[in-house]
Structures are given as structure tokens and as C-alpha cells.
mmCIF file as gemmi writes it, N, C-alpha and C atoms, coordinates in Angstrom:
data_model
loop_
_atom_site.group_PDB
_atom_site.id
_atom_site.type_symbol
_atom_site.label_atom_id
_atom_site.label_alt_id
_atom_site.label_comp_id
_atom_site.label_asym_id
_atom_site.label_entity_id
_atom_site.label_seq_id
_atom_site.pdbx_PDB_ins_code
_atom_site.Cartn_x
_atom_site.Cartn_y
_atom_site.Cartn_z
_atom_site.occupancy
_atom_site.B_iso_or_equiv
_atom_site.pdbx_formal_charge
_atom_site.auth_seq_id
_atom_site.auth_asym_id
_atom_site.pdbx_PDB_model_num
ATOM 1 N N . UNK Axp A 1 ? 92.68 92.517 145.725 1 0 ? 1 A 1
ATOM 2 C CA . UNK Axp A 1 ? 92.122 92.608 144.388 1 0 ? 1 A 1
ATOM 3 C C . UNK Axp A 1 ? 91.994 91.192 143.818 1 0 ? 1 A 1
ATOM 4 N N . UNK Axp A 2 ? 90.865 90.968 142.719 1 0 ? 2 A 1
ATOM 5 C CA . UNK Axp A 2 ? 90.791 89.717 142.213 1 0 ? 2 A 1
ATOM 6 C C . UNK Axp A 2 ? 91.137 90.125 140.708 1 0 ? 2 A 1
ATOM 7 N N . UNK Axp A 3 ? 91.348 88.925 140.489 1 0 ? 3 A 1
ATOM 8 C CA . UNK Axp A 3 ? 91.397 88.889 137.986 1 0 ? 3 A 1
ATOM 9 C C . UNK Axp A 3 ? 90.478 87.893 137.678 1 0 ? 3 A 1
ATOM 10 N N . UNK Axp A 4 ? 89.677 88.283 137.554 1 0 ? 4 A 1
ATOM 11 C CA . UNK Axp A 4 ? 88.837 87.41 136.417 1 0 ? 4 A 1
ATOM 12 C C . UNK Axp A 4 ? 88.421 87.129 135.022 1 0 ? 4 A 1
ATOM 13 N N . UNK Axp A 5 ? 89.291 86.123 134.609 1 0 ? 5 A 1
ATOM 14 C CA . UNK Axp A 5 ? 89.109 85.643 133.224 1 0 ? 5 A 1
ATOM 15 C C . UNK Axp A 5 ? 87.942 85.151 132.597 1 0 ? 5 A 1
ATOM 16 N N . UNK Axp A 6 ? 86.949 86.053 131.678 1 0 ? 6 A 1
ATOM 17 C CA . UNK Axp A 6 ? 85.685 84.934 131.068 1 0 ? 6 A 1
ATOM 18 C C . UNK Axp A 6 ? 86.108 85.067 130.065 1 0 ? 6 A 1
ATOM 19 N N . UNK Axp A 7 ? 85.854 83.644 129.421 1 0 ? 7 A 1
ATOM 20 C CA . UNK Axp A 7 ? 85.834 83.149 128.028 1 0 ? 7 A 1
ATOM 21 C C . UNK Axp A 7 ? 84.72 83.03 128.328 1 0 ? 7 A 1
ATOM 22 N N . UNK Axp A 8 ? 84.136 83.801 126.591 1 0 ? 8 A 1
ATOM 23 C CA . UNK Axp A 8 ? 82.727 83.506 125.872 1 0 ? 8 A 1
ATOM 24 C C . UNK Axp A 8 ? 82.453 83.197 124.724 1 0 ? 8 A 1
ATOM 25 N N . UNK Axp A 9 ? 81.496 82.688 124.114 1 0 ? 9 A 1
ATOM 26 C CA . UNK Axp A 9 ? 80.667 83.084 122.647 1 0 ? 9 A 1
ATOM 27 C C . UNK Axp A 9 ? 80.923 84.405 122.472 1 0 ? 9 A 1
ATOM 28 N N . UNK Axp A 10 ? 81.427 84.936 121.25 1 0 ? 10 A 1
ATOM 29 C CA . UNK Axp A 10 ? 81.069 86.141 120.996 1 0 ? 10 A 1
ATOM 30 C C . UNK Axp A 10 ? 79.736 86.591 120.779 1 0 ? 10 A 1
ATOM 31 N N . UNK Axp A 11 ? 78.586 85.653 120.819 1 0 ? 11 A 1
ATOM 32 C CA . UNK Axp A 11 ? 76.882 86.491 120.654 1 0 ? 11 A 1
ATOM 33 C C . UNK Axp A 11 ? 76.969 86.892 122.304 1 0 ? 11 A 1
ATOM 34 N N . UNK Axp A 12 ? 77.875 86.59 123.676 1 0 ? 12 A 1
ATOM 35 C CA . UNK Axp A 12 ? 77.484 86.952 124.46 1 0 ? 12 A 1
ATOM 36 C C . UNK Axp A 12 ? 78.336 88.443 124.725 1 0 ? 12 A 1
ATOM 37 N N . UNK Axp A 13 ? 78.527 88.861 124.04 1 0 ? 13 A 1
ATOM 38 C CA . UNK Axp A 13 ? 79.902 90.358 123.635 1 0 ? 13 A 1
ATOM 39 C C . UNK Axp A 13 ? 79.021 91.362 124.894 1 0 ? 13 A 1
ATOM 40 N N . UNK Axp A 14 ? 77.682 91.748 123.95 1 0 ? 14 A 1
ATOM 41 C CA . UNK Axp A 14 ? 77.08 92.888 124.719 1 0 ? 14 A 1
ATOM 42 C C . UNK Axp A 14 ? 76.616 92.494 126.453 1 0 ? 14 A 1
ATOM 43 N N . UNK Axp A 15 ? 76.24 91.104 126.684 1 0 ? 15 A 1
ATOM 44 C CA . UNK Axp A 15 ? 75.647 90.987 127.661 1 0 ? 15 A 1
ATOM 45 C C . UNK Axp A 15 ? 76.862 91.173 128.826 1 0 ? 15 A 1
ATOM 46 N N . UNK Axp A 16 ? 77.802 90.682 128.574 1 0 ? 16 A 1
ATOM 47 C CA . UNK Axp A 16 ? 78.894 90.791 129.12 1 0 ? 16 A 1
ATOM 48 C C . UNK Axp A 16 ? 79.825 92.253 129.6 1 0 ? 16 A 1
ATOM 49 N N . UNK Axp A 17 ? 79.883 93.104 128.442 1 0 ? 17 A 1
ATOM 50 C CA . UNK Axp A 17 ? 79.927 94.349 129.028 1 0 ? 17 A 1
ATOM 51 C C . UNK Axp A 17 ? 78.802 94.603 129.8 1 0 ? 17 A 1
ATOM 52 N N . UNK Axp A 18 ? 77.355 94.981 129.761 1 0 ? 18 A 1
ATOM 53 C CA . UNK Axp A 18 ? 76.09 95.531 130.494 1 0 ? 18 A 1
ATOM 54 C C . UNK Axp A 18 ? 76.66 94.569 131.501 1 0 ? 18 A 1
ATOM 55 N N . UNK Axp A 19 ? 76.918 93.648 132.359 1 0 ? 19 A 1
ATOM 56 C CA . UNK Axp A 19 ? 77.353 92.575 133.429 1 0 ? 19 A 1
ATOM 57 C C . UNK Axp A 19 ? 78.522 93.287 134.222 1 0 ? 19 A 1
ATOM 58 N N . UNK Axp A 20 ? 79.674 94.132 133.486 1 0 ? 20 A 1
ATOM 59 C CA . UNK Axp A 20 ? 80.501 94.34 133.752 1 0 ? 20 A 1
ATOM 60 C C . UNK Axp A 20 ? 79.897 95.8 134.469 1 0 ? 20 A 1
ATOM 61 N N . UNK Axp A 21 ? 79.401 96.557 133.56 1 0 ? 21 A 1
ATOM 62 C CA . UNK Axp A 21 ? 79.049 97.794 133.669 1 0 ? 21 A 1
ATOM 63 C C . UNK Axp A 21 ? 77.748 98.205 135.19 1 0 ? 21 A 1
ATOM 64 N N . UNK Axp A 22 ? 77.214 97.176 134.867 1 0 ? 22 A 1
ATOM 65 C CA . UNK Axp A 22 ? 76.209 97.19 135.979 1 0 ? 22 A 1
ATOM 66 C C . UNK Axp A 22 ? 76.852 96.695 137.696 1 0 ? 22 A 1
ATOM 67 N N . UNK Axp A 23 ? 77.65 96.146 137.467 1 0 ? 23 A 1
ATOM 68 C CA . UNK Axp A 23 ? 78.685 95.647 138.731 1 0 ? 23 A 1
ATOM 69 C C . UNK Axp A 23 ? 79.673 97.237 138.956 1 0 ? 23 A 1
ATOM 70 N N . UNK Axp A 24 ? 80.266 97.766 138.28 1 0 ? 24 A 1
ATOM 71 C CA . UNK Axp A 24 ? 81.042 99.024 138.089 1 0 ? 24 A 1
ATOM 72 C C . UNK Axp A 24 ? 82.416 98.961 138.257 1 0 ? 24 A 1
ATOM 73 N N . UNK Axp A 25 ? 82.529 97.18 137.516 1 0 ? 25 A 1
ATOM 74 C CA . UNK Axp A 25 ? 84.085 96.677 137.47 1 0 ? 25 A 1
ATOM 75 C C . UNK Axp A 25 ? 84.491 97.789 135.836 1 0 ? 25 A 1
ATOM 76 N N . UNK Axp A 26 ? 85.435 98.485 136.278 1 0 ? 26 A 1
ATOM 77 C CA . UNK Axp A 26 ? 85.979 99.424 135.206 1 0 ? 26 A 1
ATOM 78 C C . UNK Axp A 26 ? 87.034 99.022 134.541 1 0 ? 26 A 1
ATOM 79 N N . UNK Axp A 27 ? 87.695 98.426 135.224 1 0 ? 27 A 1
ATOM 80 C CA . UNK Axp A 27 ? 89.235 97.459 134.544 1 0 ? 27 A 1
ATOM 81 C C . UNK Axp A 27 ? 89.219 96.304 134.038 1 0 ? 27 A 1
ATOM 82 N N . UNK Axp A 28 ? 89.304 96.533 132.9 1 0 ? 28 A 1
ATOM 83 C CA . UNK Axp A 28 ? 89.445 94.649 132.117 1 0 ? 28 A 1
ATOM 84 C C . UNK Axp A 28 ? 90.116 95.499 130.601 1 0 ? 28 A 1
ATOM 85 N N . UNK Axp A 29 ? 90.559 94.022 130.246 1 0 ? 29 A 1
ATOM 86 C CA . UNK Axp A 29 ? 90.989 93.969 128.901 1 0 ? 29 A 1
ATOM 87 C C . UNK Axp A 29 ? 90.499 93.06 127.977 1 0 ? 29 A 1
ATOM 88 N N . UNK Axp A 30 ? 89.647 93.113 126.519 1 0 ? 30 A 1
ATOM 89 C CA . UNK Axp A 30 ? 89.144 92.527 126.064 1 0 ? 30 A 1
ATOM 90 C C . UNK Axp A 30 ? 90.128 91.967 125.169 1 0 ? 30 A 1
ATOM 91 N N . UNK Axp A 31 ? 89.994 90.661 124.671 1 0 ? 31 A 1
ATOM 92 C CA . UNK Axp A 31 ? 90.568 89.914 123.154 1 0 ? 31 A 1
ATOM 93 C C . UNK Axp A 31 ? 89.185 89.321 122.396 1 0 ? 31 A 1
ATOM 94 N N . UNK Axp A 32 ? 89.151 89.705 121.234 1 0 ? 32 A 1
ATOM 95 C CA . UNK Axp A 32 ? 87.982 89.348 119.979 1 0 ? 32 A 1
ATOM 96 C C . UNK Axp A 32 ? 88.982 87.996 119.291 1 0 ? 32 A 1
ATOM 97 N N . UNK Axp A 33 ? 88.156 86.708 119.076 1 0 ? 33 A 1
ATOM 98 C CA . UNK Axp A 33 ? 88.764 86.116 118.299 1 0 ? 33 A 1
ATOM 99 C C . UNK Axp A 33 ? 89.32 85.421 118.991 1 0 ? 33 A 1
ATOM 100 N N . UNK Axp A 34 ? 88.998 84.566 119.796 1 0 ? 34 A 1
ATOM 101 C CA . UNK Axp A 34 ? 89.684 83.702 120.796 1 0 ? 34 A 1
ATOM 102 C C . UNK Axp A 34 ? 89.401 82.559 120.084 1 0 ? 34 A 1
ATOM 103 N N . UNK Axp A 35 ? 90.024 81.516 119.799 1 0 ? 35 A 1
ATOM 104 C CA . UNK Axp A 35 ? 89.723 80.38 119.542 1 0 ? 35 A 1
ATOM 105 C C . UNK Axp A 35 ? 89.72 79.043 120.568 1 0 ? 35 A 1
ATOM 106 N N . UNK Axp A 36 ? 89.024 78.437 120.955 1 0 ? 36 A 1
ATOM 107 C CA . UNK Axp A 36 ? 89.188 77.359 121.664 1 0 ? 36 A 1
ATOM 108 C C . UNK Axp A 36 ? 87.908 75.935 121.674 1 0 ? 36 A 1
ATOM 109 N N . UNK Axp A 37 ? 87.843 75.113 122.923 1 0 ? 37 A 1
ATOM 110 C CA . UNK Axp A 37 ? 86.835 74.45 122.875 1 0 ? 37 A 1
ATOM 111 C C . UNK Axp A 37 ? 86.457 74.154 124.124 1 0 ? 37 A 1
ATOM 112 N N . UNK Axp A 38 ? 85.362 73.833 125.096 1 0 ? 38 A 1
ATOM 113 C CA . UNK Axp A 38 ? 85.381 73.506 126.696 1 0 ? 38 A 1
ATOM 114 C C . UNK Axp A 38 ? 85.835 72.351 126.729 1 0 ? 38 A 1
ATOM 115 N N . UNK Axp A 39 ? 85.755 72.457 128.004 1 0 ? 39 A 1
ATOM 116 C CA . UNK Axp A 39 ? 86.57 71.195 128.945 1 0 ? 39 A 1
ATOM 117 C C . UNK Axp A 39 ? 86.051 70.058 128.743 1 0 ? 39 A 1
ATOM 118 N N . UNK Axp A 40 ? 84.67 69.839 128.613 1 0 ? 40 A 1
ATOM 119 C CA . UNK Axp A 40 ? 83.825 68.764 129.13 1 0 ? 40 A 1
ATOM 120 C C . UNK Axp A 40 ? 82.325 68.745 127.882 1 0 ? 40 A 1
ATOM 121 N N . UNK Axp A 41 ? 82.188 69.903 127.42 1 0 ? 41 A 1
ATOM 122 C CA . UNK Axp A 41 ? 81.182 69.269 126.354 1 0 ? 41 A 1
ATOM 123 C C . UNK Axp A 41 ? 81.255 71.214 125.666 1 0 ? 41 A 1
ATOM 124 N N . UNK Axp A 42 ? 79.907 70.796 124.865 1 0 ? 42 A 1
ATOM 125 C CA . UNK Axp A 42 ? 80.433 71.927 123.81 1 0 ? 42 A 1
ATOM 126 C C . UNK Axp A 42 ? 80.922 72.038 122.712 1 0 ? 42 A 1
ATOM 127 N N . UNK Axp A 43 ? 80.561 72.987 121.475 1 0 ? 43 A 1
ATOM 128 C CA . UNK Axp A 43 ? 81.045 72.609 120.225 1 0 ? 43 A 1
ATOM 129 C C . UNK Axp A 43 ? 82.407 73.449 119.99 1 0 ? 43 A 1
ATOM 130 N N . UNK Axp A 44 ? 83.746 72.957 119.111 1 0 ? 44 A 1
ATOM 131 C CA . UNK Axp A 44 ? 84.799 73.635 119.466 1 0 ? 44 A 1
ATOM 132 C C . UNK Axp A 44 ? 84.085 75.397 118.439 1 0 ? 44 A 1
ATOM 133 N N . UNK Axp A 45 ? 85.199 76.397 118.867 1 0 ? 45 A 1
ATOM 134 C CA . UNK Axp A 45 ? 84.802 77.86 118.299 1 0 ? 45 A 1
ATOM 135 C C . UNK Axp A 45 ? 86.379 78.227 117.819 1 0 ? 45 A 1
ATOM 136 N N . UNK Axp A 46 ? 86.022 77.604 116.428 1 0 ? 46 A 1
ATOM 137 C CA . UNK Axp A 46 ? 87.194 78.028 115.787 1 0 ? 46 A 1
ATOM 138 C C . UNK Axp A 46 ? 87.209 78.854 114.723 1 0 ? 46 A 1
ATOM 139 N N . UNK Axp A 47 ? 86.528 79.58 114.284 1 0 ? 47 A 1
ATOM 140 C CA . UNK Axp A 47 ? 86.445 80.362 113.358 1 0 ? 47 A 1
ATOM 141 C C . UNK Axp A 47 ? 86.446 79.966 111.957 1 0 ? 47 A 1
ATOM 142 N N . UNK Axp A 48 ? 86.495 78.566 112.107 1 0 ? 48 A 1
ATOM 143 C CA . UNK Axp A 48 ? 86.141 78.451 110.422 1 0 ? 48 A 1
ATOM 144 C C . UNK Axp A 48 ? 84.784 77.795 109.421 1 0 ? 48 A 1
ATOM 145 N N . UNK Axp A 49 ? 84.783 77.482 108.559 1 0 ? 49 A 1
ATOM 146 C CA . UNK Axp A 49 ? 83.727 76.659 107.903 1 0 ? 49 A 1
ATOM 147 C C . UNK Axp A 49 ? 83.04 75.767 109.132 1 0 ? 49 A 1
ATOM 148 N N . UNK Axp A 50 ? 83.927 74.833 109.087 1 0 ? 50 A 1
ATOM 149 C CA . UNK Axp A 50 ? 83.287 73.595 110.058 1 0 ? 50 A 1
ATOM 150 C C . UNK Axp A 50 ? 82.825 74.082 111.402 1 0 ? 50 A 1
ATOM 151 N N . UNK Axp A 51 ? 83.869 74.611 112.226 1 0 ? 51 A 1
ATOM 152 C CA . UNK Axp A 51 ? 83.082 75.294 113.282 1 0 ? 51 A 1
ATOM 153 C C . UNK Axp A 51 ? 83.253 77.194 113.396 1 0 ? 51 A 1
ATOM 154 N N . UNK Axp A 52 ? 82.38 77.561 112.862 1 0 ? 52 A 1
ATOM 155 C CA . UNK Axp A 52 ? 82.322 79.071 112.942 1 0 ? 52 A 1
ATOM 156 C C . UNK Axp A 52 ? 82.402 80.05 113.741 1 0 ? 52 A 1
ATOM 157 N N . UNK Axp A 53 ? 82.008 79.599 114.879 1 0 ? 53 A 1
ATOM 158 C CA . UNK Axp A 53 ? 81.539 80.288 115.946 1 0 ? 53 A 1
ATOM 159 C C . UNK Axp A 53 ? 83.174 80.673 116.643 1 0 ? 53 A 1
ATOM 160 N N . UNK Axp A 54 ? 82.855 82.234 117.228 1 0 ? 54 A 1
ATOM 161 C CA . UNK Axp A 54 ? 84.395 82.555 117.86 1 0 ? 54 A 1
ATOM 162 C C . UNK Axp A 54 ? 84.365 82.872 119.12 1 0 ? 54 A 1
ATOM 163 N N . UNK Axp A 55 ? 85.353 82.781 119.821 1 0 ? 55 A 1
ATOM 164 C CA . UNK Axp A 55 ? 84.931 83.18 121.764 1 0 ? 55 A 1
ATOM 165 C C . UNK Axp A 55 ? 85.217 84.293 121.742 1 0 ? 55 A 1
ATOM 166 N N . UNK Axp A 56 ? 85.511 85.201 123.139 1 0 ? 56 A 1
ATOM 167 C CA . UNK Axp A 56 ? 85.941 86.373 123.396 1 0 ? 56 A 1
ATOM 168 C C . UNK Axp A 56 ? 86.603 86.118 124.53 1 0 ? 56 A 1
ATOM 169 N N . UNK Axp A 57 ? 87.755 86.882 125.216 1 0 ? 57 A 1
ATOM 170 C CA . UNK Axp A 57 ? 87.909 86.918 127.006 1 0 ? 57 A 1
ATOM 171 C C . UNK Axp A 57 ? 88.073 88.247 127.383 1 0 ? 57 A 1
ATOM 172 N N . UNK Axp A 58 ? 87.425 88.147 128.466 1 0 ? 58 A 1
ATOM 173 C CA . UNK Axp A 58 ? 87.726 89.445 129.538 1 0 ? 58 A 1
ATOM 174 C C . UNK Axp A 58 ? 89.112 89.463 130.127 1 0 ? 58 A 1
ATOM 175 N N . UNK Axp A 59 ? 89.87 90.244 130.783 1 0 ? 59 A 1
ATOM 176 C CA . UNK Axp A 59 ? 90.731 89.833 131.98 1 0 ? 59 A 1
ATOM 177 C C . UNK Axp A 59 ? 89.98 91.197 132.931 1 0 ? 59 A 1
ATOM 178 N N . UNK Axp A 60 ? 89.39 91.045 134.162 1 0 ? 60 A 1
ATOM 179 C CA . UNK Axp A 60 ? 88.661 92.241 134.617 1 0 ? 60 A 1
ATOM 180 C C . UNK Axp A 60 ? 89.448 92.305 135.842 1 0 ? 60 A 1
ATOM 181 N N . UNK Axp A 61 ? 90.011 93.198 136.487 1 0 ? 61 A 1
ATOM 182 C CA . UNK Axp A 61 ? 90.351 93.305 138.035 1 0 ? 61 A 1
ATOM 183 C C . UNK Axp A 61 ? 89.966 94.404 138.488 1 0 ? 61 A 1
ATOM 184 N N . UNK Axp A 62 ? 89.26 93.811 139.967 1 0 ? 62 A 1
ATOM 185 C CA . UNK Axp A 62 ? 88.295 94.319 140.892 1 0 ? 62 A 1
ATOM 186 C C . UNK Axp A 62 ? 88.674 93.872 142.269 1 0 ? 62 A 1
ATOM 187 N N . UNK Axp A 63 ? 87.974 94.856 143.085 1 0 ? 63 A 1
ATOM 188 C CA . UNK Axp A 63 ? 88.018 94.334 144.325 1 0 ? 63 A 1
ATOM 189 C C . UNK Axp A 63 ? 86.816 93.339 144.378 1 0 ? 63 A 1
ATOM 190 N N . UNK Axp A 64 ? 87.768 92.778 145.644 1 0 ? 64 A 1
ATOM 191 C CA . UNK Axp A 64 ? 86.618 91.458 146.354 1 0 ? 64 A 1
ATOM 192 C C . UNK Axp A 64 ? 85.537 91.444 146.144 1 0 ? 64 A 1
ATOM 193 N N . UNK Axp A 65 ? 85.023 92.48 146.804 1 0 ? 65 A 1
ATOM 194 C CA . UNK Axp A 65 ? 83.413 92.506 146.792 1 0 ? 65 A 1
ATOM 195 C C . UNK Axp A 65 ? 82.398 92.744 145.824 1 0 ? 65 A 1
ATOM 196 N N . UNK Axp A 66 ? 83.291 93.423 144.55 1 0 ? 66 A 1
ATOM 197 C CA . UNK Axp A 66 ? 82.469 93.313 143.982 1 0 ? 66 A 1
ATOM 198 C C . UNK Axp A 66 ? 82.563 91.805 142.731 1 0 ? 66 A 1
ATOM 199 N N . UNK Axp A 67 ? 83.248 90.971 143.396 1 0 ? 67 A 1
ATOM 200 C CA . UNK Axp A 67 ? 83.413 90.093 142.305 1 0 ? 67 A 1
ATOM 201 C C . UNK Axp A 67 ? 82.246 89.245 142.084 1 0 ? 67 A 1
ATOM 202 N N . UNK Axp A 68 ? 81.529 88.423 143.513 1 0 ? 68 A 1
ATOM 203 C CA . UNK Axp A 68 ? 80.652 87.889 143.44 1 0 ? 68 A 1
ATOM 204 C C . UNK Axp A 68 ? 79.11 88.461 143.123 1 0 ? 68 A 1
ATOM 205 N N . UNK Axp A 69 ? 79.112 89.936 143.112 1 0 ? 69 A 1
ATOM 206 C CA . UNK Axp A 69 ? 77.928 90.184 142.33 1 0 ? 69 A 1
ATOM 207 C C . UNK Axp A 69 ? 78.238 90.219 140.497 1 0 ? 69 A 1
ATOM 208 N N . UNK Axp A 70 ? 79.082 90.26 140.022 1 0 ? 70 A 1
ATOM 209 C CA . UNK Axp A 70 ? 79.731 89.795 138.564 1 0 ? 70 A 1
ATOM 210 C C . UNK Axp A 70 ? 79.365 88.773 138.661 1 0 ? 70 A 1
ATOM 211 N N . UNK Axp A 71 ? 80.072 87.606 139.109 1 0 ? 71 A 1
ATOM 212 C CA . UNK Axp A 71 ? 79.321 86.24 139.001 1 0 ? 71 A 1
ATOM 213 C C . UNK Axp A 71 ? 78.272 86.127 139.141 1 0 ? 71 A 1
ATOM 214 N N . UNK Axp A 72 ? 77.16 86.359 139.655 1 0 ? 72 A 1
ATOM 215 C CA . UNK Axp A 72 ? 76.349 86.087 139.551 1 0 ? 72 A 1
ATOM 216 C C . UNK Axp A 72 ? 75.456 86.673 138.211 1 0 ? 72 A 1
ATOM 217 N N . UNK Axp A 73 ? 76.109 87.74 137.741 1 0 ? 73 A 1
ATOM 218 C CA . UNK Axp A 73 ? 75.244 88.074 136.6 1 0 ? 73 A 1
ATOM 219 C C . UNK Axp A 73 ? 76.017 87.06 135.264 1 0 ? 73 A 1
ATOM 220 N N . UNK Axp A 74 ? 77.295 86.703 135.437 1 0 ? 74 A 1
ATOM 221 C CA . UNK Axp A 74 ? 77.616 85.708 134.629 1 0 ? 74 A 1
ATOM 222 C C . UNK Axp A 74 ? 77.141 84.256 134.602 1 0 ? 74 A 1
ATOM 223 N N . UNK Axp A 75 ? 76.413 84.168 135.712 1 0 ? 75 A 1
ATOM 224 C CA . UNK Axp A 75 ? 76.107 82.78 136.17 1 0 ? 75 A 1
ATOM 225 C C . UNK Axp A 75 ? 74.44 83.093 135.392 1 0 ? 75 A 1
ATOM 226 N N . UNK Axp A 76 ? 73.774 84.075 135.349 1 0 ? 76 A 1
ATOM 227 C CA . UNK Axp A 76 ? 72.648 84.24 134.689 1 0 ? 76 A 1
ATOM 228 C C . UNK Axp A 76 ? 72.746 83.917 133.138 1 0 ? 76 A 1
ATOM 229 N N . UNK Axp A 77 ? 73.578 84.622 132.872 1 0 ? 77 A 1
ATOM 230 C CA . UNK Axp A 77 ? 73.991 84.765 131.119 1 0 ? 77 A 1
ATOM 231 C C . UNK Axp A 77 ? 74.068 83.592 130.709 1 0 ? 77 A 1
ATOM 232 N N . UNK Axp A 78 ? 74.856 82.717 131.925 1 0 ? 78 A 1
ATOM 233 C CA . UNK Axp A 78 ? 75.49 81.408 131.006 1 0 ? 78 A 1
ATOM 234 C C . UNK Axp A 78 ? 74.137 80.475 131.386 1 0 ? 78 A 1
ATOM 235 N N . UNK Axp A 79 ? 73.245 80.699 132.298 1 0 ? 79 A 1
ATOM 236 C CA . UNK Axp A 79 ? 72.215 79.565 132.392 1 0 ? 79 A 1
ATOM 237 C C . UNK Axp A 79 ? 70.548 79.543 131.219 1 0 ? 79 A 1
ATOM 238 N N . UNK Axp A 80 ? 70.774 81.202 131.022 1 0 ? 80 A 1
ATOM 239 C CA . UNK Axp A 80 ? 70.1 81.426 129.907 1 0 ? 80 A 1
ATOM 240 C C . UNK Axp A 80 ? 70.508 81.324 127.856 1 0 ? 80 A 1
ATOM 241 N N . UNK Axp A 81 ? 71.812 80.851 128.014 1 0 ? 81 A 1
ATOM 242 C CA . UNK Axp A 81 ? 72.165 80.283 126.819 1 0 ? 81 A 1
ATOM 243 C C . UNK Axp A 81 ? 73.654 79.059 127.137 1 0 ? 81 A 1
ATOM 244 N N . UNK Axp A 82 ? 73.284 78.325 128.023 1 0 ? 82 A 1
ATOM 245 C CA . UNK Axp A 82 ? 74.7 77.738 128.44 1 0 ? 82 A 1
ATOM 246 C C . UNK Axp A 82 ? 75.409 76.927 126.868 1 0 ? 82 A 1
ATOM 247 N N . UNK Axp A 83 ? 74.845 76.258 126.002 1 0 ? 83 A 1
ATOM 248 C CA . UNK Axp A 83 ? 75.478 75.752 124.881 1 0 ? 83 A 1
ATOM 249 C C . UNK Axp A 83 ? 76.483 76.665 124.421 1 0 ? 83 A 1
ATOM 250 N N . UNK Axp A 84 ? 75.984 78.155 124.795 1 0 ? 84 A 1
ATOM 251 C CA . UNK Axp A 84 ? 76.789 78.972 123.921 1 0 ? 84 A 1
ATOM 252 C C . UNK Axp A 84 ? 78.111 78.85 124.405 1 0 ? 84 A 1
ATOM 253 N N . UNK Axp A 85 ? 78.361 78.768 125.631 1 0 ? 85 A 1
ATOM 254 C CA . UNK Axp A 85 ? 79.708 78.591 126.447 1 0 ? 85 A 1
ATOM 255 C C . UNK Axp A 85 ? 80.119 80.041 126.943 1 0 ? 85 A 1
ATOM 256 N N . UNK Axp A 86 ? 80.467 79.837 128.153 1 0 ? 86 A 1
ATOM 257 C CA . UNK Axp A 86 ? 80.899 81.285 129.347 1 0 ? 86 A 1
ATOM 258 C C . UNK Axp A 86 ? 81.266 80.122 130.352 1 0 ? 86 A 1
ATOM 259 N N . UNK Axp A 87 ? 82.66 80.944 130.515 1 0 ? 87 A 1
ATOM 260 C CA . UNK Axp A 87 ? 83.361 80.245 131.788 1 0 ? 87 A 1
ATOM 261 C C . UNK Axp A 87 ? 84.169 81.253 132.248 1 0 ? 87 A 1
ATOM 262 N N . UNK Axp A 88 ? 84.375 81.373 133.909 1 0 ? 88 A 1
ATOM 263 C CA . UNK Axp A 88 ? 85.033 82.447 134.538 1 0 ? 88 A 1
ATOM 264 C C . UNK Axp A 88 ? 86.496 82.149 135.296 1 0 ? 88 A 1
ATOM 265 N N . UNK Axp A 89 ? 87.089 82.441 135.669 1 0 ? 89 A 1
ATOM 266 C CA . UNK Axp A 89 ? 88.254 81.471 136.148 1 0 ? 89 A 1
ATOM 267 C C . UNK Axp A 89 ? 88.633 82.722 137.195 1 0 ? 89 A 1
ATOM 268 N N . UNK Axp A 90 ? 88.961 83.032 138.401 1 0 ? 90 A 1
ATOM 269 C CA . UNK Axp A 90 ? 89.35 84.04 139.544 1 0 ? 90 A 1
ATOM 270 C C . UNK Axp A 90 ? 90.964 83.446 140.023 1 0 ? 90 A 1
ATOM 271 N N . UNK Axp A 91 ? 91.476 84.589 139.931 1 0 ? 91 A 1
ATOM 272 C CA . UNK Axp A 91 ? 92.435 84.069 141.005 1 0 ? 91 A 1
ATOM 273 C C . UNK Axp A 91 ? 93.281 85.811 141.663 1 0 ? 91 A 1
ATOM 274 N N . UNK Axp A 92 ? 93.85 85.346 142.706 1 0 ? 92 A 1
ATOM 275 C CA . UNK Axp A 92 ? 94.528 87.137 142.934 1 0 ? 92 A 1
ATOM 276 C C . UNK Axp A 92 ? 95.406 87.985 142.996 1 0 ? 92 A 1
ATOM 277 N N . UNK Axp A 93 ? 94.917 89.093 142.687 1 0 ? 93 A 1
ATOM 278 C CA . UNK Axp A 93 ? 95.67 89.795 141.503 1 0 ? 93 A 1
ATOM 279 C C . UNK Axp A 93 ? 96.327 90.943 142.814 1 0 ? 93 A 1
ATOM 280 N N . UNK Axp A 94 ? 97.819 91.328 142.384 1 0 ? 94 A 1
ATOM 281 C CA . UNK Axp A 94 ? 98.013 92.387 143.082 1 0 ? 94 A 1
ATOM 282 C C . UNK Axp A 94 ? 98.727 93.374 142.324 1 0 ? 94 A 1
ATOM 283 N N . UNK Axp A 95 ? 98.515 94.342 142.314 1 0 ? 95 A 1
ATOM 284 C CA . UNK Axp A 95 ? 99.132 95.471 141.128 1 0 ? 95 A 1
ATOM 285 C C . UNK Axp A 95 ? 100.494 95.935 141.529 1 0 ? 95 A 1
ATOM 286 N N . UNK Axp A 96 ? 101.344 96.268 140.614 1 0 ? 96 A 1
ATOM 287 C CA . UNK Axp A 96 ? 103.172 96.548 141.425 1 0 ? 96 A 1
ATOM 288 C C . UNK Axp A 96 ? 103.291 97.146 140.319 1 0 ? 96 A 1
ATOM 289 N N . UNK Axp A 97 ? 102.528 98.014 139.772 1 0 ? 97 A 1
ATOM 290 C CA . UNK Axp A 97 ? 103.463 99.132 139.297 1 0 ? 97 A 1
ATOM 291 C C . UNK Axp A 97 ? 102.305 100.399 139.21 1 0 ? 97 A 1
């Protein structure tokens, strides 16, 4: 099994479920209201006056195979609005309980 973490823009909320949904990854947990800023460029998303804008994250776990067709629909999302910010982070997951 894999976990994959995306942080987003919250304008990318819906595209991101339909991404999830169309792959038929069923397991994730959402957080609204993420605050942060990227690594390397990008405006910070802090929720206030100065910077307004707020993120979101997934935590999704799936098997293998279907991870890299997810990425790739995340890799669409983020090349058709990349300022907005989407980043995915994988690593693997094994369930024990």
C-alpha cells in the first residue's frame, strides 16, 4: 500500500476529489484550512488579510497501482494552474490494525 499526501489551494478542492474519484482511490482523509507556504516559490496561504488564500491536504491510501494514475491526474491539475500550488509527497503505508 502507498499514503499520499497533497497539499493544495483550496480553489483546487473539487478537482481533486473528481482526481481521486476517477482513479477509485476510496481512502483518504481531508483537512480544510491548512496553512502554509512552498518550498521554492509561491505566495504564502495563510488565511488572512495579507495573504488570503488557504490550502487543503489529502492523506489517500491505495494500492500501488493505482497511485501513478492519481499522479498523473495531479500532475495535470497542477500544470493547468501551477501558481495555485499542489504538491504530492508518497511514501509506504502498511495498515496494523
Amino acid at each position: 500500500m502507498k499514503a499520499l499526501m497533497i497539499v493544495y489551494n483550496q480553489a483546487h478542492n473539487l478537482l481533486i476529489m473528481e482526481a481521486l474519484d476517477k482513479c477509485n482511490v476510496r481512502g483518504f482523509t481531508k483537512w480544510e484550512d491548512v496553512q502554509g507556504r512552498g518550498t521554492f516559490k509561491g505566495e504564502p496561504h495563510y488565511g488572512t488579510h495579507a495573504w488570503p488564500s488557504k490550502n487543503m491536504a489529502t492523506l489517500a491510501i491505495m494500492e500501488e497501482e493505482k497511485l501513478q494514475l492519481l499522479l498523473k491526474e495531479l500532475q495535470k491539475i497542477n500544470d493547468e494552474a501551477e501558481k495555485q500550488g499542489l504538491r504530492a509527497f508518497v511514501w509506504d503505508s502498511q495498515p496494523v490494525i
